[in-house]
C-alpha positions as CSV (number, residue, x, y, z in Angstrom):
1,X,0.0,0.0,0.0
2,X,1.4,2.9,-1.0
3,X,1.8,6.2,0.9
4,X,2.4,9.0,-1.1
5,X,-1.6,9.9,-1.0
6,X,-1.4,9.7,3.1
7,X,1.8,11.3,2.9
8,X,0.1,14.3,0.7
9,X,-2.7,14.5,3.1
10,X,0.0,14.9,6.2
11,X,1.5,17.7,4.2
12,X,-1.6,19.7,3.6
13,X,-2.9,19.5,7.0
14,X,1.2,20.9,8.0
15,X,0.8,23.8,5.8
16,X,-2.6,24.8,7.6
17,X,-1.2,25.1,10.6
18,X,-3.7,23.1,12.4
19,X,-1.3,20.5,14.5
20,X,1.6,19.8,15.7
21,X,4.3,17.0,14.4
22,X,3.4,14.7,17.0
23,X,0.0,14.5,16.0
24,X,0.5,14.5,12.3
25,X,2.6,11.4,12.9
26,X,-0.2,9.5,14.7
27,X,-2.7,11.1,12.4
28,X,-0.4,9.7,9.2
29,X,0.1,6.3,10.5
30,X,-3.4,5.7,11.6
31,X,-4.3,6.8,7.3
32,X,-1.8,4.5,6.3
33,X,-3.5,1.8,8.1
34,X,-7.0,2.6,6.8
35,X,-6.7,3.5,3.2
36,X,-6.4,0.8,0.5
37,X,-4.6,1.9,-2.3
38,X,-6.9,3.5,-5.4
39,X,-6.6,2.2,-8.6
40,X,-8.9,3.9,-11.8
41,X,-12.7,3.5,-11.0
42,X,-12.4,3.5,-7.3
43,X,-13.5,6.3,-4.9
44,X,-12.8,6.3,-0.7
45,X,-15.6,9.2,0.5
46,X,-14.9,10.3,4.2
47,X,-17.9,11.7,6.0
48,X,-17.3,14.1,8.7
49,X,-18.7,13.3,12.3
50,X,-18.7,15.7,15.2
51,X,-16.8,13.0,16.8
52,X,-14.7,11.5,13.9
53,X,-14.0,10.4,10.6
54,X,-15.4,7.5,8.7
55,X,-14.5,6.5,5.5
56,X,-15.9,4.6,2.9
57,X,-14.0,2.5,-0.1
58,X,-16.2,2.1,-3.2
59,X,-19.5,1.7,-1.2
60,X,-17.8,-0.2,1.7
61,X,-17.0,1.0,5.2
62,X,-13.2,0.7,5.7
63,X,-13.0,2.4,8.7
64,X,-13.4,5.7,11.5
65,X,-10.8,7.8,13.4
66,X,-12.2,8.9,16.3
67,X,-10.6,11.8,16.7
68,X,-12.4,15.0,16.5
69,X,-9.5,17.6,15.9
70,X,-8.3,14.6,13.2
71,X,-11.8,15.0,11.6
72,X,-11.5,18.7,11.5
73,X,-8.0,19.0,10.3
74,X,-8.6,16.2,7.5
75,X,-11.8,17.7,5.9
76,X,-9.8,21.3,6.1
77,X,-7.6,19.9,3.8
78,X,-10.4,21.1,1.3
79,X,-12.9,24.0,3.1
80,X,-10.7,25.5,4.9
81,X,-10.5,29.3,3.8
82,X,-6.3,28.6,3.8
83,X,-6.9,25.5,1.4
84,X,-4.7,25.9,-1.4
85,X,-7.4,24.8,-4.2
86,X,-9.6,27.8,-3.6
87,X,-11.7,26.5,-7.2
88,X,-12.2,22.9,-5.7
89,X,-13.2,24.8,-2.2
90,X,-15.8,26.9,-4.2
91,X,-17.0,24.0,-6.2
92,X,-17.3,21.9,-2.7
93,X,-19.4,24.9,-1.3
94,X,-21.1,25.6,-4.4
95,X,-20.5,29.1,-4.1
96,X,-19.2,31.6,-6.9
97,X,-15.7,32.9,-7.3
């Protein structure tokens, strides 16, 4: 299982500022762990809880971090206001440039 995708994920939570080193470890090993590898055709969709993270691998539950300040951080990665894909943020929130 590769980890280049986790890896990317640890790095975008890091440049928002949200945790510390320590955590983004943890938080990168316990990814690692959960996600499969994608190939073409496949599609993980995480669902935000106000308690955790759960994630879903074409249709199937794979797993949940329960970790609340994870959950935050991880989802940031693409609505927070520092993301750095404001046109995928927009599209996410439907709202207009």
């Amino acid at each position: 299982m590769p980890a280049v995708p986790t890896d990317a994920s640890v790095r975008e939570i890091r440049n928002l500022g949200v945790a510390d080193e320590a955590r983004l470890k943890g938080w990168g090993e316990q990814m690692v762990r959960l996600f499969p590898d994608v190939r073409p055709g496949d599609h993980i969709v995480g669902v935000q809880l106000p308690d955790a993270a759960r994630f879903f691998f074409n249709d199937r539950s794979i797993g949940t971090i329960d970790d609340p300040d994870f959950a935050r951080a991880f989802f940031a990665i693409w609505l927070d206001e520092r993301t750095h894909d404001q046109g995928l943020r927009r599209q996410l929130l439907g709202t207009s440039p």
